[in-house]
N, CA, C and O atoms as a GROMACS GRO file, in nm:
protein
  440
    1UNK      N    1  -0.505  11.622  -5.868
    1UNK     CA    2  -0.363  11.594  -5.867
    1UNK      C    3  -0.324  11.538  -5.730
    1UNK      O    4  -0.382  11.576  -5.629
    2UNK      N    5  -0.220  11.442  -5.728
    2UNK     CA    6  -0.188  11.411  -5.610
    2UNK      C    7  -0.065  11.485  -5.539
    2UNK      O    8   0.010  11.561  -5.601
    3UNK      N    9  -0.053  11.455  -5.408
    3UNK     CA   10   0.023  11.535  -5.344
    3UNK      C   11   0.132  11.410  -5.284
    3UNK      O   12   0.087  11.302  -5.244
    4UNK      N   13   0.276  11.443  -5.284
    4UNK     CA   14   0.374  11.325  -5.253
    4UNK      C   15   0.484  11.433  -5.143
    4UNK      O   16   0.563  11.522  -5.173
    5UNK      N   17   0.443  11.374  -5.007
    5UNK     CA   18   0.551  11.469  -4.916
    5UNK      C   19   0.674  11.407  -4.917
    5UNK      O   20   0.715  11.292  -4.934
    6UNK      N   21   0.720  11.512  -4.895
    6UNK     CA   22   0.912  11.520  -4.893
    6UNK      C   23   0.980  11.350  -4.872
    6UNK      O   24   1.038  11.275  -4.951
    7UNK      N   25   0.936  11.334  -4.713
    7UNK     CA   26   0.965  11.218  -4.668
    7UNK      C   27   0.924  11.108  -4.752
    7UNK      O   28   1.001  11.013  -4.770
    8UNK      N   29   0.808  11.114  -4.808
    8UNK     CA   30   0.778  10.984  -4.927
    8UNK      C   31   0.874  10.984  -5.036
    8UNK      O   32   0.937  10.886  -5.074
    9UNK      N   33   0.881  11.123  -5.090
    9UNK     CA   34   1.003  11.079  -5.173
    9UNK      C   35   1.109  11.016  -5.151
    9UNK      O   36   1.158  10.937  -5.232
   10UNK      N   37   1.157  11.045  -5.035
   10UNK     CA   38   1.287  11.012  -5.016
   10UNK      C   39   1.282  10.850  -4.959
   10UNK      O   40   1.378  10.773  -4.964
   11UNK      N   41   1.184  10.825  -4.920
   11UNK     CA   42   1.148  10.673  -4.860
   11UNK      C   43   1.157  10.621  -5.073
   11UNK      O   44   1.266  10.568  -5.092
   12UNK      N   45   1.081  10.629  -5.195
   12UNK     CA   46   1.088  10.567  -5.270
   12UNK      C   47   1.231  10.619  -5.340
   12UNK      O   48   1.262  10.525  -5.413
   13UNK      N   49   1.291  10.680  -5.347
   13UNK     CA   50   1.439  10.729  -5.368
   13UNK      C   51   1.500  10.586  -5.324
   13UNK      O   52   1.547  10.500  -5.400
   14UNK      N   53   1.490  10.582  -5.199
   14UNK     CA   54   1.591  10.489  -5.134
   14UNK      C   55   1.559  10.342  -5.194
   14UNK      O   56   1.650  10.261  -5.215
   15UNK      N   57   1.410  10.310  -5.223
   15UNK     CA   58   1.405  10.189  -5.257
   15UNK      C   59   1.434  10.160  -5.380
   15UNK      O   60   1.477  10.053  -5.423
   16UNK      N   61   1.398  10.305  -5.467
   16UNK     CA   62   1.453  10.287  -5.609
   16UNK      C   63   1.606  10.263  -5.578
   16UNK      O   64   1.623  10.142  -5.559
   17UNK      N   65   1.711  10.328  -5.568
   17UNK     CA   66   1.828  10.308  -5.521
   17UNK      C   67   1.828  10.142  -5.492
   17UNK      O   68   1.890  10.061  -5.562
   18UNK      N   69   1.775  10.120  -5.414
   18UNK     CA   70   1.836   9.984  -5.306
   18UNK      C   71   1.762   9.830  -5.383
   18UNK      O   72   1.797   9.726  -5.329
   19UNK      N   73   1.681   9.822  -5.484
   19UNK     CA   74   1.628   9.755  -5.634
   19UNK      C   75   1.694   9.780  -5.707
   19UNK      O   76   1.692   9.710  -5.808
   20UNK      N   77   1.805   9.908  -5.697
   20UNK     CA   78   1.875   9.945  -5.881
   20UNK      C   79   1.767   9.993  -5.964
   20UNK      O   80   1.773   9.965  -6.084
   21UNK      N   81   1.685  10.051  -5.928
   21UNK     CA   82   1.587  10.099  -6.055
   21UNK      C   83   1.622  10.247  -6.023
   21UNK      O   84   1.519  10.314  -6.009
   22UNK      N   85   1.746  10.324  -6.005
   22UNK     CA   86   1.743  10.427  -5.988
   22UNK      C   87   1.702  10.473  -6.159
   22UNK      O   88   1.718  10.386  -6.244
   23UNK      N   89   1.645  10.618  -6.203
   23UNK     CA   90   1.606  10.657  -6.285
   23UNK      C   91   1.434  10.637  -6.306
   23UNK      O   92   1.365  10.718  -6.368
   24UNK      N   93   1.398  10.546  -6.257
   24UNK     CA   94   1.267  10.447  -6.289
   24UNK      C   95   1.182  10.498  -6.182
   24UNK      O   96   1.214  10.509  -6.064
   25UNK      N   97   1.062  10.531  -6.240
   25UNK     CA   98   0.934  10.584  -6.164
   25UNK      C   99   0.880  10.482  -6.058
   25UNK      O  100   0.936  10.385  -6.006
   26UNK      N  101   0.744  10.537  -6.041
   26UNK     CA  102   0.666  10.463  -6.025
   26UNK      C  103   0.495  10.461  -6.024
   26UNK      O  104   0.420  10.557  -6.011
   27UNK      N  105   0.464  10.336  -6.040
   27UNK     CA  106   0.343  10.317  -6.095
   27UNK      C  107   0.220  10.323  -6.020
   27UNK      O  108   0.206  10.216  -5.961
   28UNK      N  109   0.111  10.415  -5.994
   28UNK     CA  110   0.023  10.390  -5.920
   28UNK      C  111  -0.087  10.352  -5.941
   28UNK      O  112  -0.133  10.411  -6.038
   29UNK      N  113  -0.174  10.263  -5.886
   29UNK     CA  114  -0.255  10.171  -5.930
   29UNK      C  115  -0.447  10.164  -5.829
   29UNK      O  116  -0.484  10.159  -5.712
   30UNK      N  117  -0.491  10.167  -5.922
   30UNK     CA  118  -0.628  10.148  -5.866
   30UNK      C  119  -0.637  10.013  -5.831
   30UNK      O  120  -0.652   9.950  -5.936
   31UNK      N  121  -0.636   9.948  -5.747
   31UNK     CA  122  -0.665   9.798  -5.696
   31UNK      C  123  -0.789   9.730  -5.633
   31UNK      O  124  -0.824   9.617  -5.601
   32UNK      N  125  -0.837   9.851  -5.633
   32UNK     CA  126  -1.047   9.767  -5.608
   32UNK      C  127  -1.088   9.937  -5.491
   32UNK      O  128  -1.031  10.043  -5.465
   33UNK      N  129  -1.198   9.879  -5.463
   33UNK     CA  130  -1.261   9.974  -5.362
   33UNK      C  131  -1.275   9.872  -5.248
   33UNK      O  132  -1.270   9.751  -5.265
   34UNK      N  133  -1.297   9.946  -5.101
   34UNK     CA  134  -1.285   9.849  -5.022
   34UNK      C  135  -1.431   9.966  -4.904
   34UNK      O  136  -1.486  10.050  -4.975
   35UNK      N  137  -1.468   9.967  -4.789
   35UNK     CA  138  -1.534  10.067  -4.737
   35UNK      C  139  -1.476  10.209  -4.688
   35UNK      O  140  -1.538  10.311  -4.656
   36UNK      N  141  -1.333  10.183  -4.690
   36UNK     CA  142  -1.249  10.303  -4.700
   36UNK      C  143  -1.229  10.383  -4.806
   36UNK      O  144  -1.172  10.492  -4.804
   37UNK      N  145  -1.270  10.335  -4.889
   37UNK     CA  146  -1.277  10.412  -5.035
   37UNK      C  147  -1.201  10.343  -5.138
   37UNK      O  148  -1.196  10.220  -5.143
   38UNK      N  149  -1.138  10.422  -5.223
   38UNK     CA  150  -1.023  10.349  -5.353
   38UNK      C  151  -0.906  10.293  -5.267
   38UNK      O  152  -0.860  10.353  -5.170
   39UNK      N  153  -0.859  10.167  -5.313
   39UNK     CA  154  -0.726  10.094  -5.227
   39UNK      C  155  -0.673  10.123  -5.381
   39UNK      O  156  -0.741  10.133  -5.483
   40UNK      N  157  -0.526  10.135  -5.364
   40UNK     CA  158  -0.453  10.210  -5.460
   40UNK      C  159  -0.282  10.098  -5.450
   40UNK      O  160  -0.253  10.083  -5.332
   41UNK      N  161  -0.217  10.053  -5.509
   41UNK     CA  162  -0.103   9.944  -5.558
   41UNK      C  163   0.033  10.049  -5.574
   41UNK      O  164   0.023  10.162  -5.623
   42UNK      N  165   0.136  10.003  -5.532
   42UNK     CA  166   0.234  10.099  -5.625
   42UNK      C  167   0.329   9.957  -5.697
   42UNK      O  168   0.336   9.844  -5.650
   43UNK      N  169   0.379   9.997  -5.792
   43UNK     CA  170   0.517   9.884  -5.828
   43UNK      C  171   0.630   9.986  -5.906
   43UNK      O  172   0.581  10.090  -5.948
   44UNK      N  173   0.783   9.967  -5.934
   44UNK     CA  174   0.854  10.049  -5.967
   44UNK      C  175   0.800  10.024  -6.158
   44UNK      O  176   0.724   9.930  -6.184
   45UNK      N  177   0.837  10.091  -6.239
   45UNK     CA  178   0.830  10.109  -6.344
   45UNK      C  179   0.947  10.222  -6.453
   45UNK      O  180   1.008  10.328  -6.437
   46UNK      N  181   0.936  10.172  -6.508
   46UNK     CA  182   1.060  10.255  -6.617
   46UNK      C  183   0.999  10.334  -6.701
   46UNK      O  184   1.072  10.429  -6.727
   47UNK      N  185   0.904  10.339  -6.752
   47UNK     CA  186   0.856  10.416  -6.836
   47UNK      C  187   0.710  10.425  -6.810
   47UNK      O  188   0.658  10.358  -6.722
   48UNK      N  189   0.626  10.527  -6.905
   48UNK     CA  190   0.492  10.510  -6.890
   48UNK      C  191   0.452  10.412  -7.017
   48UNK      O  192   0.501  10.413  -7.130
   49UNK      N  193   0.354  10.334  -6.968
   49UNK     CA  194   0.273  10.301  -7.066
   49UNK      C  195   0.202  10.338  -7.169
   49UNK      O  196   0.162  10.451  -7.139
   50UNK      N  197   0.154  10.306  -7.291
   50UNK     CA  198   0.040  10.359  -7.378
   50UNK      C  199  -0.053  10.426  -7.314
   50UNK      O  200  -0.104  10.359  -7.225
   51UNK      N  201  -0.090  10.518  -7.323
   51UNK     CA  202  -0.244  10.566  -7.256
   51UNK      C  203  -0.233  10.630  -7.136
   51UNK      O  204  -0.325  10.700  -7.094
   52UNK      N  205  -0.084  10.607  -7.049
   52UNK     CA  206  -0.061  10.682  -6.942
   52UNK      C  207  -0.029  10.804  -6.847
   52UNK      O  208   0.069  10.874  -6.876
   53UNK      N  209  -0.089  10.827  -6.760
   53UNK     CA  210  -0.054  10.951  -6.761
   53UNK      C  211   0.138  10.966  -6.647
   53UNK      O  212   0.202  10.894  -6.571
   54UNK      N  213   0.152  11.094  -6.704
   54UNK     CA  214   0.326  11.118  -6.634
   54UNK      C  215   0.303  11.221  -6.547
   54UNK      O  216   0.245  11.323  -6.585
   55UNK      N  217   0.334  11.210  -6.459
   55UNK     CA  218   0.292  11.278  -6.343
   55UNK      C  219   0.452  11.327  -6.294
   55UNK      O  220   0.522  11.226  -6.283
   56UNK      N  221   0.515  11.432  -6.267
   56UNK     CA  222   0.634  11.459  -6.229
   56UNK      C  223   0.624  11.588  -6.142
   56UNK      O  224   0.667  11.698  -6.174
   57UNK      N  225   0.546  11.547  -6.003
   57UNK     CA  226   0.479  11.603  -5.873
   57UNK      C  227   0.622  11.596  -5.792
   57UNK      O  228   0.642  11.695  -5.721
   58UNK      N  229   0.719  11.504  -5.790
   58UNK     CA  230   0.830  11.440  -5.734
   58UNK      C  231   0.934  11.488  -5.816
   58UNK      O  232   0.933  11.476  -5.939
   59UNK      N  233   1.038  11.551  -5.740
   59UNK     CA  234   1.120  11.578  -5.811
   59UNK      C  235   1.266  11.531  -5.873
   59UNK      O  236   1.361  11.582  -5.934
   60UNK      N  237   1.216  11.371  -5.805
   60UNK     CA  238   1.334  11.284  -5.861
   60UNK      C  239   1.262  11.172  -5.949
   60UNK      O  240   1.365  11.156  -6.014
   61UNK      N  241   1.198  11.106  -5.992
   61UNK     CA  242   1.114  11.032  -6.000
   61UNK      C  243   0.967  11.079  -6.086
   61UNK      O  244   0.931  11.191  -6.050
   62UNK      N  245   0.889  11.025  -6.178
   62UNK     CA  246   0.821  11.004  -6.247
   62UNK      C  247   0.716  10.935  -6.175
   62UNK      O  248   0.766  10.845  -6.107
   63UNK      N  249   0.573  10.943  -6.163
   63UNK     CA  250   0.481  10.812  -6.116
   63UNK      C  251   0.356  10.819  -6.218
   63UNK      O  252   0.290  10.922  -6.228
   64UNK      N  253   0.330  10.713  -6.286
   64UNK     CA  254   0.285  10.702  -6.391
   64UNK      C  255   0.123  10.614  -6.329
   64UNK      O  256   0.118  10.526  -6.244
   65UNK      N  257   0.002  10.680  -6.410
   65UNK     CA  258  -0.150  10.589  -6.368
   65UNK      C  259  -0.233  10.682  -6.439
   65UNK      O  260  -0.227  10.803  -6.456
   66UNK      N  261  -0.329  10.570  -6.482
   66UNK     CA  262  -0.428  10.538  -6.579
   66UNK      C  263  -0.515  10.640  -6.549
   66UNK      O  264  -0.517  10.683  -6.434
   67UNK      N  265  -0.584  10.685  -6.629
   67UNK     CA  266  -0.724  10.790  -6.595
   67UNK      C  267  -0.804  10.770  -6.488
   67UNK      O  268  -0.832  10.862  -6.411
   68UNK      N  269  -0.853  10.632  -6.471
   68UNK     CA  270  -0.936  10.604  -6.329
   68UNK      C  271  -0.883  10.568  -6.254
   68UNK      O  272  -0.954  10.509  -6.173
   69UNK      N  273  -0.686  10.572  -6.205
   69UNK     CA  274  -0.656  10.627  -6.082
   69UNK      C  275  -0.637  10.758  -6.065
   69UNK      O  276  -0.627  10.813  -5.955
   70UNK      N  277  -0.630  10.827  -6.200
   70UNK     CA  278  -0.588  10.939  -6.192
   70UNK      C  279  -0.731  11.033  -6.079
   70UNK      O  280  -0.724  11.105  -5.980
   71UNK      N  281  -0.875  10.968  -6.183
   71UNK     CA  282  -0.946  11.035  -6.078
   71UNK      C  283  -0.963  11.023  -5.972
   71UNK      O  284  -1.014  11.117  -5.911
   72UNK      N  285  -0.919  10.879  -5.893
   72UNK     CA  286  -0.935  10.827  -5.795
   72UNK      C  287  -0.834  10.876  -5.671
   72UNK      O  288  -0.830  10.854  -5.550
   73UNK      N  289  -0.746  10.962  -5.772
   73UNK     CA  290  -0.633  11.026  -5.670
   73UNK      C  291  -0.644  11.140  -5.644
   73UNK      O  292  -0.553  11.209  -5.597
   74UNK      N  293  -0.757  11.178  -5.670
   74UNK     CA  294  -0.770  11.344  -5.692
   74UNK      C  295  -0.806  11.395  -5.559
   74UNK      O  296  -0.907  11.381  -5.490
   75UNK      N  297  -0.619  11.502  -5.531
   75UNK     CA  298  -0.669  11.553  -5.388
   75UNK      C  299  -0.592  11.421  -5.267
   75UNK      O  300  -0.582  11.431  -5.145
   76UNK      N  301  -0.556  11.328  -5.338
   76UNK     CA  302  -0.448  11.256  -5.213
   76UNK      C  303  -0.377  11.323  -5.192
   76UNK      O  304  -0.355  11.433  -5.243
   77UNK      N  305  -0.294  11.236  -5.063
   77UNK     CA  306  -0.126  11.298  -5.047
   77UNK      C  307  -0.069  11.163  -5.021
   77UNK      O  308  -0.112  11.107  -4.920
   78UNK      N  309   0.013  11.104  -5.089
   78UNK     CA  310   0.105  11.017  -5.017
   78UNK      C  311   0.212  11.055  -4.872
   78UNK      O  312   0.262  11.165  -4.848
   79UNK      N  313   0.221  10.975  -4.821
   79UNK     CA  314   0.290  11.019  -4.710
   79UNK      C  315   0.379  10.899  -4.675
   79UNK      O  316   0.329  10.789  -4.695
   80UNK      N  317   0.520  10.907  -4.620
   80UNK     CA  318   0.542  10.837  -4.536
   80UNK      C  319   0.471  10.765  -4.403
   80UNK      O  320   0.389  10.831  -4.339
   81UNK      N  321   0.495  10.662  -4.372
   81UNK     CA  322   0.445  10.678  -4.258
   81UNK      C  323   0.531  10.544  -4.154
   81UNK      O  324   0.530  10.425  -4.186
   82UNK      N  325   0.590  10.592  -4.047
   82UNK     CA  326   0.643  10.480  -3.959
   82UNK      C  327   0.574  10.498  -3.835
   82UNK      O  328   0.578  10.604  -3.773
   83UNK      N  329   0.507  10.393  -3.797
   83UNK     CA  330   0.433  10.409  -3.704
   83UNK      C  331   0.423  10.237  -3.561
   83UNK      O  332   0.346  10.144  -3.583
   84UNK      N  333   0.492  10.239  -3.465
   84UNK     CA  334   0.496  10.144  -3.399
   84UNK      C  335   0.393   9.973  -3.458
   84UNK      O  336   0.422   9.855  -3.480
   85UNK      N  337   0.248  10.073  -3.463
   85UNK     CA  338   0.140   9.979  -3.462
   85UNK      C  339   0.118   9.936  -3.621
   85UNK      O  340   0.059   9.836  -3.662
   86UNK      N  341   0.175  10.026  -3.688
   86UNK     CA  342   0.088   9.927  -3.847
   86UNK      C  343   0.221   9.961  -3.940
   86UNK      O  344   0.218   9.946  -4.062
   87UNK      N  345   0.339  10.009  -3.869
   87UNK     CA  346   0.458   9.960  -3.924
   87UNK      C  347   0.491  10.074  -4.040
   87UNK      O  348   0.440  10.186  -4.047
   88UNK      N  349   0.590  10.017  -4.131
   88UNK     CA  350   0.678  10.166  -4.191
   88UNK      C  351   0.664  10.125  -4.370
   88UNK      O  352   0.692  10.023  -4.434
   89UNK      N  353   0.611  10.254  -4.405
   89UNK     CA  354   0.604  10.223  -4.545
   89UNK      C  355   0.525  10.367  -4.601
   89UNK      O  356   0.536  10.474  -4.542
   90UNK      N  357   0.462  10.350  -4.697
   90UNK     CA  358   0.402  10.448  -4.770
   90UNK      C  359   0.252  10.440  -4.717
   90UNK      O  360   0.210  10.339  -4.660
   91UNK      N  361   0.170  10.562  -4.741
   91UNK     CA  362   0.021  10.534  -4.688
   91UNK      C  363  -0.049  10.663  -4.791
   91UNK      O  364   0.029  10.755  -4.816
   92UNK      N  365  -0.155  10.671  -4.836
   92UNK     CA  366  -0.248  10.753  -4.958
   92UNK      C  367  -0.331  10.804  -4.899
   92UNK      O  368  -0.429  10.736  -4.927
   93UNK      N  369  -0.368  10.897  -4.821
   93UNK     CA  370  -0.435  10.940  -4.797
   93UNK      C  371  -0.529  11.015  -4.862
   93UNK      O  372  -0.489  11.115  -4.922
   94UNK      N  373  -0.697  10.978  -4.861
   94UNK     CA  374  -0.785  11.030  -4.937
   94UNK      C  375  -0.860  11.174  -4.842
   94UNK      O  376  -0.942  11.142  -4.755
   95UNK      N  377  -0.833  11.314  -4.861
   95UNK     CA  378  -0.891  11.379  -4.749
   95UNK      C  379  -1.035  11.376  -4.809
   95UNK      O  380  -1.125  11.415  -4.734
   96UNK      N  381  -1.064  11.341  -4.915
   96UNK     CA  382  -1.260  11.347  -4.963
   96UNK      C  383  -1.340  11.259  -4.896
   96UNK      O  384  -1.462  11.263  -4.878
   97UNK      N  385  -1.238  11.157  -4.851
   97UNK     CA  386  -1.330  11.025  -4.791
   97UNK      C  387  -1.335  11.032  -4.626
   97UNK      O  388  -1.238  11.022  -4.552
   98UNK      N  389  -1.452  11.049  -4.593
   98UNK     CA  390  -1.486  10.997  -4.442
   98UNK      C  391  -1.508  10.962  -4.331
   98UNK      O  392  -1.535  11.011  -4.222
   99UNK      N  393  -1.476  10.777  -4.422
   99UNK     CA  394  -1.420  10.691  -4.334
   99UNK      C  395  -1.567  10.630  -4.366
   99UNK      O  396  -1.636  10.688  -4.449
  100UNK      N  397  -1.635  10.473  -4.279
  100UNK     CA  398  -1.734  10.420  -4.314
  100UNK      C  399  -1.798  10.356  -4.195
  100UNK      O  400  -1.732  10.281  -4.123
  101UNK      N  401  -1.940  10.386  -4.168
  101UNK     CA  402  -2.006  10.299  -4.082
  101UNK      C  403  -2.009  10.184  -4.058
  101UNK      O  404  -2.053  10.144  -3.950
  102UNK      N  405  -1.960  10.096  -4.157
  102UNK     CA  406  -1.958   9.951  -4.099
  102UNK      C  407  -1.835   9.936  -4.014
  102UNK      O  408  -1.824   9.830  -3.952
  103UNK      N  409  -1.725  10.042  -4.002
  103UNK     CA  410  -1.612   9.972  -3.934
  103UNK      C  411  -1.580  10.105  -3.812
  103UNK      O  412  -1.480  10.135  -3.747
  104UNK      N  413  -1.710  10.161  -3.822
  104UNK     CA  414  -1.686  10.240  -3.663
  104UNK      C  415  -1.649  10.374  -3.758
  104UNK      O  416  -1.586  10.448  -3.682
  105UNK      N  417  -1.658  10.432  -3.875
  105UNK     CA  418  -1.599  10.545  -3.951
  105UNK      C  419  -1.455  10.564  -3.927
  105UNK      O  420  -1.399  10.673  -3.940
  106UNK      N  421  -1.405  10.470  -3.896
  106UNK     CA  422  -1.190  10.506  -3.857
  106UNK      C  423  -1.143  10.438  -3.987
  106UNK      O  424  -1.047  10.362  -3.970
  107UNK      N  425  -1.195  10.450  -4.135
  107UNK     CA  426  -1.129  10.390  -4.198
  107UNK      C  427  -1.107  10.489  -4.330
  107UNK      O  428  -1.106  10.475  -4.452
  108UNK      N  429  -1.093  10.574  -4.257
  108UNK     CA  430  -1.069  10.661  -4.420
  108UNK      C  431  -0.935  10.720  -4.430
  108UNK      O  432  -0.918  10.804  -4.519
  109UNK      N  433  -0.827  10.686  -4.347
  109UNK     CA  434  -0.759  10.695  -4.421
  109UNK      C  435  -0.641  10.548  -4.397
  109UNK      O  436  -0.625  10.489  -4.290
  110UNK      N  437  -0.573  10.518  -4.526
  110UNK     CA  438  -0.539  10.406  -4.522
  110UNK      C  439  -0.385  10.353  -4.571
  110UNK      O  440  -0.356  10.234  -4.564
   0.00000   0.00000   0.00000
């Protein structure tokens, strides 16, 4: 199961709000593997899809993904994150992963 802190909610609250998709989840997405491990997509969404799973970890908001993100999330935490150097937004942190020798092992979390 994934884990979504306070501050993340309220960071996708606001964007749901500030799009008008208030009511409307969101979607999380497996988007390839990279040496940091699973790279993961979000986009807003209104409903779940066929086959999807409903995840209601968040207590304003719905975030809806497929079985092989589902496993691929197992044990994240989303987090806010504003940070001078790589800037302000959402970030997934995988605590199972690492990090990887080809890039000095500083890449596990992302």
């Amino acid at each position: 199961m994934v884990t979504i802190t306070a501050d993340a909610e309220k960071f996708i609250d606001e964007l749901l709000e500030k799009n008008q998709k208030t009511g409307w989840g969101i979607k999380v997405y497996l988007s390839g593997y990279a040496c940091s491990g699973p790279q993961f997509g979000m986009s807003f969404q209104e409903k779940a899809a066929e086959g999807e799973k409903v995840d209601n970890s968040a207590s304003s908001f719905a975030m809806f993904y497929d079985e092989e993100t589902e496993k691929a999330l197992q044990d994240c935490v989303i987090e806010f994150v504003d940070d001078p150097n790589f800037g302000t937004g959402l970030s997934i942190r995988n605590p199972n992963f690492n990090g990887c020798a080809s890039c000095g092992g500083g890449c596990g979390s992302y």
